[in-house]
C-alpha positions as CSV (number, residue, x, y, z in Angstrom):
1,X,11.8,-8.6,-16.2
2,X,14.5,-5.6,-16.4
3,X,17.6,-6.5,-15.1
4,X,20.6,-4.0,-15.0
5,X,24.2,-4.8,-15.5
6,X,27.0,-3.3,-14.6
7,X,30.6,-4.0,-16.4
8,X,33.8,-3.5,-14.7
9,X,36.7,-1.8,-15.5
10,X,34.9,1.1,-17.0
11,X,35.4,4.6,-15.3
12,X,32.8,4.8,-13.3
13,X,30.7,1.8,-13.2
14,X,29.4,0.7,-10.1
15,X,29.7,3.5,-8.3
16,X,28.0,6.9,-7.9
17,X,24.2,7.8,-7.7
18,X,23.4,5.2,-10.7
19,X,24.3,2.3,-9.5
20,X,22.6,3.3,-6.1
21,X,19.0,3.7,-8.2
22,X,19.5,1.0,-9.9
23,X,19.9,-1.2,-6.9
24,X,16.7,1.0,-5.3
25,X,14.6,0.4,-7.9
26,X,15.6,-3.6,-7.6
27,X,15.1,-3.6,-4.3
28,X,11.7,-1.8,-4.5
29,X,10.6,-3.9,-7.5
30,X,11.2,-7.4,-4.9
31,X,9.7,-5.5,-2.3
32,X,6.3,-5.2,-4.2
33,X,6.6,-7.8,-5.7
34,X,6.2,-10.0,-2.5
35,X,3.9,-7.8,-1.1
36,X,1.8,-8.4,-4.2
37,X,1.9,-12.1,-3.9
38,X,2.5,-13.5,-0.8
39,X,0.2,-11.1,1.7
40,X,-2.7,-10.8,-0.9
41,X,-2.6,-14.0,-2.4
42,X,-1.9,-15.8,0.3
43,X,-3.9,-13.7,3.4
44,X,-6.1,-11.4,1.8
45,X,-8.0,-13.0,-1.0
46,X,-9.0,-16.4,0.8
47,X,-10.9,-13.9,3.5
48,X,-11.9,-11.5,0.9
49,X,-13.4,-14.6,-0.5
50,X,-15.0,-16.8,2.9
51,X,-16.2,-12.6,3.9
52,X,-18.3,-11.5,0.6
53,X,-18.8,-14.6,-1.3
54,X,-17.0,-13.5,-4.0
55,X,-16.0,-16.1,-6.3
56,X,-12.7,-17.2,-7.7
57,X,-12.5,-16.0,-11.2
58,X,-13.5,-12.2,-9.6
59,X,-10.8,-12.1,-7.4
60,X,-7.9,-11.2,-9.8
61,X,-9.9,-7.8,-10.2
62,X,-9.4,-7.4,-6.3
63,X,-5.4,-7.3,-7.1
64,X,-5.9,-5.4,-10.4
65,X,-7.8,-2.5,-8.1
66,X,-5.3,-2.2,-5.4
67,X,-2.1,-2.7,-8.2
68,X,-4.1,0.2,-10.2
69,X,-4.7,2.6,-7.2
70,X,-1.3,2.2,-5.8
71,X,0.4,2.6,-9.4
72,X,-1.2,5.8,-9.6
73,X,-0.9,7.2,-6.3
74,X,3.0,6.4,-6.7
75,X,3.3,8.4,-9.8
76,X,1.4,11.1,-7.8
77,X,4.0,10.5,-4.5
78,X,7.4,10.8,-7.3
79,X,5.7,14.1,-8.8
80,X,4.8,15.8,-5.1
81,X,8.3,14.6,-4.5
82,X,10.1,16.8,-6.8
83,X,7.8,19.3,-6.2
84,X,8.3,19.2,-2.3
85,X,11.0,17.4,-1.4
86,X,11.8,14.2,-0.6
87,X,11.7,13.9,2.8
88,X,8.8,15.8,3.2
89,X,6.2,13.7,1.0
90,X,7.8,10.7,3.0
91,X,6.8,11.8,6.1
92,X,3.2,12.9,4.7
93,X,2.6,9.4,3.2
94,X,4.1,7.6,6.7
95,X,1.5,9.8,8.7
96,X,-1.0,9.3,6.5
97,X,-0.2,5.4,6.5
98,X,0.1,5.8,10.3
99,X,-3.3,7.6,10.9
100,X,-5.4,5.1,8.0
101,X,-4.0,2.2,9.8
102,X,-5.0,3.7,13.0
103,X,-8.6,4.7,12.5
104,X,-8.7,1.0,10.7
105,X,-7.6,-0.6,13.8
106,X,-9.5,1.7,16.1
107,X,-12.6,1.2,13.9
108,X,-12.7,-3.0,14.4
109,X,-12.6,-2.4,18.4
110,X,-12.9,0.9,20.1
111,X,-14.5,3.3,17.5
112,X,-18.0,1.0,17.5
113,X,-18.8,0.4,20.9
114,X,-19.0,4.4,21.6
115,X,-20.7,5.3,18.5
116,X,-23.2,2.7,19.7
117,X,-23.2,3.9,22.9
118,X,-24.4,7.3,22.1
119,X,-26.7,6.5,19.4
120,X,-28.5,4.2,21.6
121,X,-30.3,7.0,24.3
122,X,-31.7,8.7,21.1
123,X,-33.0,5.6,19.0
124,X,-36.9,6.2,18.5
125,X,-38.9,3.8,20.7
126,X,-41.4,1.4,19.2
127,X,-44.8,2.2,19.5
């Protein structure tokens, strides 16, 4: 684990824009970490699990997937980033966040029922 120190008494330690990315980055690392292990481990990969039949020994390659994708796609947010500005890839990765979670939810309860709807009148008939 990297940990960062600061000393005091030196001009200029503990303050400015380094110790505010240090204390980002530490924040961010905690932050993923617990995503990591308390909402997959513990919520995601027993119904990943009961839902597929996947057995035990498979399911670190569930986390390795997801820990893989997001790693990349992060590396791709920090380069669009400088490239675009800050603020502006954050509000692209919040809408897109927004809209994936929302088709998700829409597609567990309102998205089926129409979609069966209209592909029931032109279902061929049994002979």
């Amino acid at each position: 684990m990297l940990l960062a120190s600061v000393e005091v008494g030196k001009p200029g330690a503990g303050s400015g824009a380094n110790s505010s990315g240090v204390s980002a980055c530490g924040v961010h690392a905690v932050t993923a970490a617990v995503e990591v292990h308390v909402v997959h481990h513990q919520v995601a990969l027993p119904s990943l699990q009961l839902d597929l039949g996947i057995a035990a020994v498979d399911l670190p390659w569930a986390v390795n997937a997801y820990t893989l994708v997001f790693a990349g796609f992060l590396l791709l947010g920090g380069r669009l980033a400088n490239l675009h500005g800050r603020w502006r890839v954050f509000l692209a990765g919040l809408g897109l966040f927004t809209g994936a979670s929302l088709l998700c939810c829409l597609a567990c309860s309102a998205l089926p029922g129409p979609g069966s709807a209209s592909a029931r009148p032109c279902s061929p008939r049994p002979p």
